[in-house]
C-alpha positions in Angstrom: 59.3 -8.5 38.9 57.1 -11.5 40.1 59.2 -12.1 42.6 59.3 -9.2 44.5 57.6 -6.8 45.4 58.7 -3.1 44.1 62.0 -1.8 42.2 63.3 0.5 40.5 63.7 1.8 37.1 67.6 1.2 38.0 67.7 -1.7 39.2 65.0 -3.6 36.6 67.2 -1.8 33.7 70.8 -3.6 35.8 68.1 -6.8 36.1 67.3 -7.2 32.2 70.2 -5.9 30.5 68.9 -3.0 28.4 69.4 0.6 28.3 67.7 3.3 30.4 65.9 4.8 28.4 64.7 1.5 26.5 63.5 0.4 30.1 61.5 3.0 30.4 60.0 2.6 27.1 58.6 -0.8 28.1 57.6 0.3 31.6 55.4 2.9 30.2 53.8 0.7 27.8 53.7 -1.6 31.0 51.7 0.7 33.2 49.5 2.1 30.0 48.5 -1.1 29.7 47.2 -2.1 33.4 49.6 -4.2 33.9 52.0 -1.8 36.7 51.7 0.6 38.9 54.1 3.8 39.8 54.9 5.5 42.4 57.1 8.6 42.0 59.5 9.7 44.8 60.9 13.3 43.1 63.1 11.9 40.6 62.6 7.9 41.7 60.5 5.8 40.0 59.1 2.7 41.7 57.4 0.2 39.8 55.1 -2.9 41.3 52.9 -5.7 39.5 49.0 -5.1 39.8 48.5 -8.5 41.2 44.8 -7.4 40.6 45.1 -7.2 37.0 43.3 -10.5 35.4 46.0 -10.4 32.7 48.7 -10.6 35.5 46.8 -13.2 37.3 46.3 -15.6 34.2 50.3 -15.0 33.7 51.3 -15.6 37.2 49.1 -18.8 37.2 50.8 -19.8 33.3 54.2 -19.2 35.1 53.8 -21.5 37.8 52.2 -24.2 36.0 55.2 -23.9 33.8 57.5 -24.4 36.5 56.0 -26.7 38.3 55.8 -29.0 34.8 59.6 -27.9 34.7 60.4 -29.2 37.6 58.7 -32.6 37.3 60.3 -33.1 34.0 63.7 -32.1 35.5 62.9 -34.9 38.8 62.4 -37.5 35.9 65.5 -36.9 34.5 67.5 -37.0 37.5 65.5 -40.1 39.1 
């Protein structure tokens, strides 16, 4: 979900392998915790990152610290 911008309850339950309803579980615990928003379309459910969120920030900034160290480890290897 960091890398892009909205999806669906479908296609993040097709993304991560679990069940629908299991999916759900965790997106509502997601978005009770600050973490997501919703939007509901009738029967849709969209769900985005709240990039404004300090714990999302602090994870997005972990992530790509990670990678980038992943990636330097990777160029040593290689070179």
């Amino acid at each position: 979900m960091l890398e892009t911008e909205e999806l669906n309850i479908s296609e993040i339950t097709r993304r991560v392998g679990l069940s629908h309803s299991a999916t759900a579980r965790h997106l509502e615990f997601l978005t009770k915790s600050g973490l997501l928003r919703e939007k509901r379309f009738n029967r849709i459910r969209i769900f985005r990152i709240d990039r404004s969120d300090l714990h999302v920030e602090a994870l997005m900034k972990f992530l790509a610290e990670w990678r980038a160290a992943e990636n330097s480890t990777t160029d040593q290897v290689y070179n």
